[in-house]
N, C-alpha and C positions, 0 to 999 in steps of 0.2 A: 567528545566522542565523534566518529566518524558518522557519513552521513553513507545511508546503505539504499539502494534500487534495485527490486527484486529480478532478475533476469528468469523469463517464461520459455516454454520449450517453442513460443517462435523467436525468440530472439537469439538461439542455436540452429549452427548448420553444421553437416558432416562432410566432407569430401575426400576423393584420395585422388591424387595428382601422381603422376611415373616420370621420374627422371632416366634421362640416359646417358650411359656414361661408353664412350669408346675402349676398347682394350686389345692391344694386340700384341703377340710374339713374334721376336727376332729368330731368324734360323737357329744361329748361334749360342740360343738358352736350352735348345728342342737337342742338338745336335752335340753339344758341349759332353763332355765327362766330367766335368769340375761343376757344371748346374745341373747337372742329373743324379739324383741319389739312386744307392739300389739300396734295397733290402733282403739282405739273402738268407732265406728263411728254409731252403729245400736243399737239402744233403741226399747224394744218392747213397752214399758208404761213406765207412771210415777207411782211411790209409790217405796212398800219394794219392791214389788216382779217382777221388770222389769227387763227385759234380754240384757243387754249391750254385744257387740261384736263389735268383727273385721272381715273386709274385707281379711285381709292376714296381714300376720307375715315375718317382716324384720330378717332376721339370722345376726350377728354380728361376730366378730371376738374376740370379748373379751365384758368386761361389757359396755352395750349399754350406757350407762351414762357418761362414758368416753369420751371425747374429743377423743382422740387418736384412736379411735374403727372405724373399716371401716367396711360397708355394704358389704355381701357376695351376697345373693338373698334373694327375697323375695318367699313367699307362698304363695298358694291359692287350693282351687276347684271350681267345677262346674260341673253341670248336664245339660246335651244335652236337649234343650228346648222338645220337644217329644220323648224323652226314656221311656220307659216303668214305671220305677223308679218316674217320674214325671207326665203323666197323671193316674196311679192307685191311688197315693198319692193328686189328685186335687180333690176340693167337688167341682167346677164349674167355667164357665168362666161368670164374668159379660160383664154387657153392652159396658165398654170399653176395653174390650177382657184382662180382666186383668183376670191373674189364680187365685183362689183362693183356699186356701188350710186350714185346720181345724186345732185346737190347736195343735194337738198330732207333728205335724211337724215343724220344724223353719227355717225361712229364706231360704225359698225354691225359692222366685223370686229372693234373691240375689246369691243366687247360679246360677239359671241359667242365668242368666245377665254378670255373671262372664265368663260362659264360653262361652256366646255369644259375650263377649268383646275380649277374644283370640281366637275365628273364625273368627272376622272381621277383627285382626291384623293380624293374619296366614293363613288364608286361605281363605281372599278377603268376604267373607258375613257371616253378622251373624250368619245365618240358616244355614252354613255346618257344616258338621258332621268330626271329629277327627274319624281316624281308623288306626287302629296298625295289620299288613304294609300299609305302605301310600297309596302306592299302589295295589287295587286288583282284580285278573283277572276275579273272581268272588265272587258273594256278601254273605258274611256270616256275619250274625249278632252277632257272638262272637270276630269280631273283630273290632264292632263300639264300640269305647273309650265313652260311654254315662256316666260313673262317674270318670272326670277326676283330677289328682294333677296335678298342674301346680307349675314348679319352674323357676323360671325367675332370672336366673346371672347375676350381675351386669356388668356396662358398666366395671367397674375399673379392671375386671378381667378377661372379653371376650374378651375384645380389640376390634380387626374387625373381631370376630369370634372364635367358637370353631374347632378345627382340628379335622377330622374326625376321626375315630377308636381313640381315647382317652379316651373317655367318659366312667365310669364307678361308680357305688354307691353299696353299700352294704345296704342290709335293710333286717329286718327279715318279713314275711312273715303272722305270729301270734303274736300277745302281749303273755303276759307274761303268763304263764299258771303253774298251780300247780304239785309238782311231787307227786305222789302216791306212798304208796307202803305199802304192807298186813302185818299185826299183822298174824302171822300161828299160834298162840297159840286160838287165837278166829274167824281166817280167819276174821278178819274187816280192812276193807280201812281205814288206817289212813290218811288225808290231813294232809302236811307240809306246813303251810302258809310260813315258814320262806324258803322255797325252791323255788319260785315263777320263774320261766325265761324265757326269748322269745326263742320262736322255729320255723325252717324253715327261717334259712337266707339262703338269695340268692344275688350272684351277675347280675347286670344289665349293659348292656354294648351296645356300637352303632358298635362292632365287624362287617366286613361285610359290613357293608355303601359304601366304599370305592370302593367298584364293582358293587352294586347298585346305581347308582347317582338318586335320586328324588329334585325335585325344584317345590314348591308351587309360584303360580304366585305372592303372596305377603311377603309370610314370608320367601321369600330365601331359601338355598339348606336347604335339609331334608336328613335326615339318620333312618333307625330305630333301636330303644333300644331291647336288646333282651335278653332275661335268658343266660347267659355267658355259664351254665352246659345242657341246651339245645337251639339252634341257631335255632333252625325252631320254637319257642316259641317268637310270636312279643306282647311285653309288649306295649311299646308307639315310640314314636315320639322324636330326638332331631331335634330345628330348629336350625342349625348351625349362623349364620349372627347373628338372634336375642339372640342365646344363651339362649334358653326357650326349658326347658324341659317338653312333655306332657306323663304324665303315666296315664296306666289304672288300675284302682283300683281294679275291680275285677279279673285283673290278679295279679299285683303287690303284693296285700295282698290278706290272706285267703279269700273270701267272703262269705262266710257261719260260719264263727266262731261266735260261740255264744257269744255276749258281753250281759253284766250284773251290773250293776252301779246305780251312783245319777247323772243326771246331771240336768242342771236349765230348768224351763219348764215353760211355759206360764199356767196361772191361777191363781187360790186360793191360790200351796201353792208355795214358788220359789223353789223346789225341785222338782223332780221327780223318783222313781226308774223306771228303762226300763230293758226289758230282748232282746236279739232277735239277730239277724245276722247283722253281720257290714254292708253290702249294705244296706240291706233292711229296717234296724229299723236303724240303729245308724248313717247312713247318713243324713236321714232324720227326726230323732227325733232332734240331737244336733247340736249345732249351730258352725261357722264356728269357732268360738275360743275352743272349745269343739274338735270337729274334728281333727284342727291341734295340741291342745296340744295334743290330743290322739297317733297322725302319730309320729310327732315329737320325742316324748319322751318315746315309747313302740319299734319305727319301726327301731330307728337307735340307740341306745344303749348309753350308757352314756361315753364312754371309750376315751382315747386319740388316738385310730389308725383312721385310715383313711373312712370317712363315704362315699364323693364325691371325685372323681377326674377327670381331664381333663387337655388337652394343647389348650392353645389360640393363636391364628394370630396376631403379630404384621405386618401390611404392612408397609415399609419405601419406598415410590418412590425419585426417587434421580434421580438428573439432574448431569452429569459429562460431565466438559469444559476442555479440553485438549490444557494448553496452552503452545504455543512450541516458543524456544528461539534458532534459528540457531545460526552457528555459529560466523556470524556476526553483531548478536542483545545482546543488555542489558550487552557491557564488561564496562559498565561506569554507575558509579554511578549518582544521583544526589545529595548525600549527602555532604554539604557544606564543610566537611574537607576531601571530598577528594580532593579535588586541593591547592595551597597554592594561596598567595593573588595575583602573580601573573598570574594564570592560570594554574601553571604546576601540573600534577598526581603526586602527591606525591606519589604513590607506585612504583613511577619508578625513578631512582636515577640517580641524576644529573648526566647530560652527555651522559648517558645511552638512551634516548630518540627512538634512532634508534636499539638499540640493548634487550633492556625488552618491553616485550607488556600490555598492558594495562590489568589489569582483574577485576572483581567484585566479593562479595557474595552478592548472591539472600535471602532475608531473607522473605519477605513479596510478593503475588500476588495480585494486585486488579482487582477485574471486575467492567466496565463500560458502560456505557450507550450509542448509538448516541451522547447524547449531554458533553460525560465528564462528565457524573457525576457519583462519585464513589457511587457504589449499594452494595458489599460484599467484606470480609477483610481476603483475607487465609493467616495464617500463620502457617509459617513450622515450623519442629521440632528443625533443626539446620542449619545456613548458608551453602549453597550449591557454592561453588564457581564458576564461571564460565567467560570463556575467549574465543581467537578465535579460539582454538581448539576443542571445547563439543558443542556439539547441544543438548538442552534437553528440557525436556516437562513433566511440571507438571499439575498433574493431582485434577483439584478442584472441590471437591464432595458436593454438596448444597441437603441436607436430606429434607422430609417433609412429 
């Protein structure tokens, strides 16, 4: 039978140690059609001319069709149930206090429903309001987040959290815009379609966090994102724990750029041309697949450098039992060949009895129960020998 040393509550310690782990996104995963899945769950009508969409758009890491393809975040927006943006755009509320709103707009309750869904996960009730700083000492209404992007990190790449001052994205600020430039023989503006490029990128960063600590009572610590080339410029919100990022639109991107397009529209014909300012007309003209393919694939560029990045929190807490073998414990094995059939240690040479002392190698530790019964199996790297001159204590580390 084995030879057993009882381990006391000091010869246990508990600790938790946080690993970090880097993670960042290519344009080209954010920006792609083939790593972007949609899911189109919203029909306006049946026939030709019904407008099918998505709630929000999953980012991939490679083509979504793939097996192999892992979930980075998903997308989304949302308008603050009473921003301005949503009662000038309502033709009335019915009798079951439902908003209604006229053709020219779409999916104007799923949006704000969207963002009443991340104020009740982050900030405890539907009806609060996102603002960028979280905190403030006084109230100005150019810093209520009322037309928000929401980007939501996957568990697989947050872990137990984002580290704070990490956090960084690149986005351009305007779509793509035309370059000009004059004929001097006839003084006429020629447009170069084929010159088309986005202008006004900017980095966005949670720089700063770190000295300001904020913690919403439901969605855990908070930090705020800020223009990286001006720090007193608060764009949105990271919720570190949940790993959801809240931006404000009309900071993040231009809000007055005149956008001009087709996109799909309720009625007669399934087309529409629209002219007007990205908040005001093109938020609430286009629908939410319209929208993010618009962010997605204008705001973060198509290239291989780097669109997102961040470090995530692994916590490991670890229990460590400190088990100690005096001098005079464990110089004998239980292993059947060490003794021969009479009894004798065969590592000690006839006759010798009185003169060599008895020793072992330690190869294996178990821990056990009250009742003997083995629970955990540590094994070392290499036999440790030991006799009645070492006192030693190995140290068994249980991760989790």
């Amino acid at each position: 039978m084995g030879t057993f040393t009882t381990i006391t509550t000091d010869d246990i310690r508990e600790t938790t140690t946080v690993l970090n782990q880097l993670v960042d996104f290519v344009e080209e995963d954010v920006s792609g059609s083939a790593t972007r899945k949609k899911f189109q769950v919203f029909v306006t009508s049946s026939g030709a001319n019904a407008i099918t969409s998505s709630l929000f758009h999953t980012v991939f890491d490679q083509n979504f069709t793939l097996q192999t393809a892992n979930e980075l975040f998903d997308m989304t927006m949302g308008f603050y149930p009473s921003s301005d943006l949503v009662t000038q755009n309502r033709s009335e509320i019915d009798a079951n206090l439902k908003n209604l709103f006229p053709a020219e707009s779409l999916m104007m309750r799923e949006k704000v429903n969207i963002y009443r869904q991340y104020a009740q996960l982050l900030l405890g009730g539907a009806t609060e309001r996102f603002t960028a700083p979280f905190t403030q000492t006084t109230v100005n209404a150019f810093n209520n987040i009322d037309e928000a992007l929401f980007i939501h990190f996957k568990r697989l790449f947050i872990r137990d959290g984002v580290k704070r001052e990490t956090f960084a994205m690149r986005m351009f600020q305007s779509s793509s815009v035309i370059n000009e430039t004059t004929n001097r023989a006839s003084n006429v503006v020629i447009v170069e379609a084929a010159n088309r490029r986005p202008i006004g990128s900017k980095i966005f960063t949670d720089v700063g966090s770190s000295t300001s600590l904020e913690r919403s009572r439901t969605g855990g610590d908070v930090g705020n994102i800020v223009n990286a080339s001006n720090t007193a410029e608060t764009v949105g919100l990271m919720f570190y724990q949940q790993g959801i990022a809240v931006l404000d639109m009309k900071k993040v991107f231009d809000a007055n750029q005149i956008m001009s397009g087709t996109i799909k529209s309720v009625g007669s014909s399934a087309t529409a041309t629209v002219s007007g300012s990205f908040i005001r007309h093109f938020l609430v003209s286009g629908s939410i697949d319209e929208v993010l393919n618009h962010v997605t694939e204008t705001r973060f560029g198509s290239g291989s450098v780097t669109a997102l990045t961040f470090q995530n929190n692994t916590k490991i807490n670890s229990t460590l039992y400190f088990c100690r073998a005096t001098a005079d414990d464990f110089n004998f094995s239980t292993n059947p060949t060490f003794t021969d059939t009479s009894g004798r240690i065969k590592v000690i040479g006839s006759g010798q009895e009185n003169v060599e002392k008895s020793f072992a190698f330690i190869t294996t530790v178990g821990l056990y129960d009250s009742s003997e019964e083995l629970l955990a199996v540590a094994k070392l790297s290499r036999p440790v020998e030991k006799n009645d001159e070492k006192d030693l204590t190995f140290r068994v580390r249980l991760d989790f």
